[in-house]
C-alpha positions as CSV (number, residue, x, y, z in Angstrom):
1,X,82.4,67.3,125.4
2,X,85.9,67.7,124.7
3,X,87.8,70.1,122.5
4,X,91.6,69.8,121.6
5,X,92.0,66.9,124.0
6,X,90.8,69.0,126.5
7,X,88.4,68.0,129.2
8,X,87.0,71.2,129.5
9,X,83.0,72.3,128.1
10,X,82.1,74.6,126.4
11,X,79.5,76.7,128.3
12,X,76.4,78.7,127.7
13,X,75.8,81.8,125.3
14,X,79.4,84.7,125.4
15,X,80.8,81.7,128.3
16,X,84.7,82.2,128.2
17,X,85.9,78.8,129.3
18,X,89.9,78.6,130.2
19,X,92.4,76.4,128.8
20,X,90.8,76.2,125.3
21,X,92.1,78.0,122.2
22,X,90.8,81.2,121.4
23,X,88.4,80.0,119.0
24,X,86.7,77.1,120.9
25,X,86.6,79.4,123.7
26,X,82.9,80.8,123.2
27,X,79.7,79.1,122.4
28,X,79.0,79.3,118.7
29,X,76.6,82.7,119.0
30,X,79.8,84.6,120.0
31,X,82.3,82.5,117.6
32,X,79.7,83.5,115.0
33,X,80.2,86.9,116.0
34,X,84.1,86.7,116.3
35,X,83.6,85.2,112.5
36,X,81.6,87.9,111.3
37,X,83.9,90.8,113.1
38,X,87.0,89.4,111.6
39,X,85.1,88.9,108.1
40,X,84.9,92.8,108.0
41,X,88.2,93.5,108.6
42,X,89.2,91.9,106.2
43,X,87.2,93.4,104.2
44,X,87.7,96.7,105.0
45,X,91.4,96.1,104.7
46,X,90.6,95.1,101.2
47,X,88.9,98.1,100.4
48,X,90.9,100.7,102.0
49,X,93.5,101.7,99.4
50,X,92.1,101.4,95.8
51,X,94.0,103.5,93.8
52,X,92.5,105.4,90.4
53,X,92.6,103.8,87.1
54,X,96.0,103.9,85.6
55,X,97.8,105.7,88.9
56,X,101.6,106.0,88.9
57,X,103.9,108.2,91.1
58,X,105.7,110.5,87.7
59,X,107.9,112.5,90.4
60,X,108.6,113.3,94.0
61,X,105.0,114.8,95.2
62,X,103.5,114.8,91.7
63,X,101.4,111.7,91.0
64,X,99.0,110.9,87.8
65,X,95.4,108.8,87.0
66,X,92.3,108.5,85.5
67,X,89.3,110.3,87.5
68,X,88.9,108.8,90.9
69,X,85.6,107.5,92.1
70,X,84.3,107.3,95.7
71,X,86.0,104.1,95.8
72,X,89.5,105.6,95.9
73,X,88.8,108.6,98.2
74,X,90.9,106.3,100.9
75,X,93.2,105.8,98.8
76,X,93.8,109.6,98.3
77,X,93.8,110.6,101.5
78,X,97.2,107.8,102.3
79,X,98.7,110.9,99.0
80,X,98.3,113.6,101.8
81,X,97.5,115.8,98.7
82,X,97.6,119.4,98.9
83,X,96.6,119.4,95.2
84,X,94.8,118.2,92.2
85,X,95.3,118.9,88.8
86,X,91.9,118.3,86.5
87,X,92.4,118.6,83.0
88,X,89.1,118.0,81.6
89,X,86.4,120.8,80.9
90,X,83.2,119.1,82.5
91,X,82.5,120.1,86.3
92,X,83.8,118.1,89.0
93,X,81.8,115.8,90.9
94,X,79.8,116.8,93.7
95,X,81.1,113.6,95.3
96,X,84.8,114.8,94.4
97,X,84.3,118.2,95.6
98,X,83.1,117.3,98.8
99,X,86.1,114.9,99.4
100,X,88.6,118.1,98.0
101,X,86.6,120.2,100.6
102,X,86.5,117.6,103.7
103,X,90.5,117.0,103.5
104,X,91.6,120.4,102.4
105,X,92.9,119.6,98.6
106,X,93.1,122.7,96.1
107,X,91.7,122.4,92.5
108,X,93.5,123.5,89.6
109,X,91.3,122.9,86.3
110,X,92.6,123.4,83.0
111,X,89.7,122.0,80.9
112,X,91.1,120.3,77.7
113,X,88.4,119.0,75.2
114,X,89.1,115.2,74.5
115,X,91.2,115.7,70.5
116,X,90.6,112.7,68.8
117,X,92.2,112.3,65.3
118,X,92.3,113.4,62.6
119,X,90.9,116.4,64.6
120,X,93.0,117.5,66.6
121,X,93.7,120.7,68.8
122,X,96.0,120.0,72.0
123,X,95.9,124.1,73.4
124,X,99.4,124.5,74.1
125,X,98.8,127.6,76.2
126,X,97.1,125.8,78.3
127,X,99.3,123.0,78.8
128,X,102.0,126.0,79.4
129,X,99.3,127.2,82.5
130,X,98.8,123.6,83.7
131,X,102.9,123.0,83.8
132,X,103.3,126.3,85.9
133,X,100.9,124.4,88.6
134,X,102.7,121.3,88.4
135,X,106.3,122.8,88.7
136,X,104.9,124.6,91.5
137,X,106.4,123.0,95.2
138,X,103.8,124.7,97.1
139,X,101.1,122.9,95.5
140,X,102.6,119.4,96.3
141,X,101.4,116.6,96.8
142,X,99.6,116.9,93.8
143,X,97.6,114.3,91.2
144,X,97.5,115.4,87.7
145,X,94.0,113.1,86.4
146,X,91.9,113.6,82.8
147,X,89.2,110.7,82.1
148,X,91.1,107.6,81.5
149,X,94.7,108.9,82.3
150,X,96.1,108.5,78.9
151,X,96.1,111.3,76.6
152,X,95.7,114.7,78.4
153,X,97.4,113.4,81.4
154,X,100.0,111.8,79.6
155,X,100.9,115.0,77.5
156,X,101.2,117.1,80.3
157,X,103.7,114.2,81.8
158,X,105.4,114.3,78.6
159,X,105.7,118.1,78.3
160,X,107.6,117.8,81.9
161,X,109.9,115.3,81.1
162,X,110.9,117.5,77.8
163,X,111.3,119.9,81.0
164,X,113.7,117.2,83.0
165,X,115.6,116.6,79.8
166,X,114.4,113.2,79.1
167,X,115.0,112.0,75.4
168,X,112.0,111.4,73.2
169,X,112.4,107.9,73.1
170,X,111.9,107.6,76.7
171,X,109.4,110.2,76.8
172,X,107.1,108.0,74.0
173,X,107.5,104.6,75.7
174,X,105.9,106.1,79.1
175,X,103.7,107.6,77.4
176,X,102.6,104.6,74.9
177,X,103.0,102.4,78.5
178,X,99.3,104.5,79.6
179,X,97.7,104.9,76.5
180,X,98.3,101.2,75.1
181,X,96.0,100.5,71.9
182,X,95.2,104.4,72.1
183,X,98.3,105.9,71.9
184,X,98.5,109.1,69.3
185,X,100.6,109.7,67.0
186,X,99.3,113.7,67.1
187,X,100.0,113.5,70.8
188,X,103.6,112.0,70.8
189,X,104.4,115.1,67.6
190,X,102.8,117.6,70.3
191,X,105.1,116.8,72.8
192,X,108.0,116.5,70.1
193,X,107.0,119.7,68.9
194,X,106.5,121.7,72.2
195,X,108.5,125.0,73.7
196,X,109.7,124.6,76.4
197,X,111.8,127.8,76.4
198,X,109.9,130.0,78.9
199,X,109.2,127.4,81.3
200,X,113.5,126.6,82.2
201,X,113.4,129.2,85.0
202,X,111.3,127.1,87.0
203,X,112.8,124.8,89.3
204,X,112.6,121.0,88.4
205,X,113.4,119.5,91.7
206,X,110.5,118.1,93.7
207,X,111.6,117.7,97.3
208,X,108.2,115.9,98.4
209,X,106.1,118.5,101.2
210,X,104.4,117.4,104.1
211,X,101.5,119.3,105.0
């Protein structure tokens, strides 16, 4: 039989034959096999680094997202993160723990119930707590996550960039860029409203840390 123009057969079972190209080389039990190696690497490639719901670097070391599921664990572990920063009240994950345990990551939970208007009661202390983390380079990399990434999350983001002098304009739009449809107007006046007088002696540079 020839193959390519080639005069060559193609021998029995795993038979490496020279002069053919690398895929007629091998009887078709090994190309199957070839097939089905190169199949999964592809697929693993395509599953290695899925990123949380919502995920976005907000500074040097400090990165934000919904929760993260198993499926993203690879994903975290490209962050090198020293840190993460949960801001809802339930308990984490078994799952979640393990994976904090495994690759050495610190939790810091600052458990905000989920407001929802006209209801609302954003703890400012709290927030004040959670910032002290956050502003914190020894805890860096770090990923601030709530549920969904929106409103929690994107308080505390907001409540730093009052901190890194944005305007209020720019602080809303990133905001309003995570929440979408949600966005709140009680969370946008929290964040208009908020003090951030006894937090400017912390530094506000974040020279990323290796570990």
């Amino acid at each position: 039989m020839k193959v390519d123009g080639s005069s060559d057969l193609v021998g029995e079972s795993g038979t490496v034959i020279e002069g053919l190209s690398e895929y007629y080389r091998y009887s078709p039990p090994a190309k199957v096999a070839i097939g089905e190696e190169r199949e999964r690497e592809r697929e693993g490639e395509e599953e290695l680094f899925v990123p949380p719901l919502n995920f976005a670097m907000v500074d040097n070391g400090i990165f934000r997202s919904g929760f993260p599921d198993i499926a993203n664990f690879t994903f975290l572990q490209s962050l090198s993160l020293r840190s993460i920063l949960y801001l809802c009240p339930e308990p984490y994950p078994e799952a979640n723990s393990d994976f904090l345990k495994d690759n050495g990551v610190q939790l810091f939970q600052f458990g905000m119930e989920m407001c929802k208007e006209p209801f609302v009661n954003i703890p400012e202390e709290t927030i004040r707590e959670a910032l002290k983390v956050l502003l914190d380079v020894r805890n860096h990399p770090i990923l601030i996550h709530c549920k969904r990434g929106k409103h929690r999350t994107g308080c505390l983001v907001g409540c730093l960039r009052k901190l890194q002098r944005w305007c209020l304009s720019s602080i809303f739009d990133e905001y309003q860029r995570f929440a979408a449809a949600k966005a709140r107007v009680s969370d946008q006046r929290f964040m208009e409203l908020f003090d951030i007088s006894s937090l400017k002696n912390l530094p506000l540079s974040f020279p990323c840390s290796s570990r």
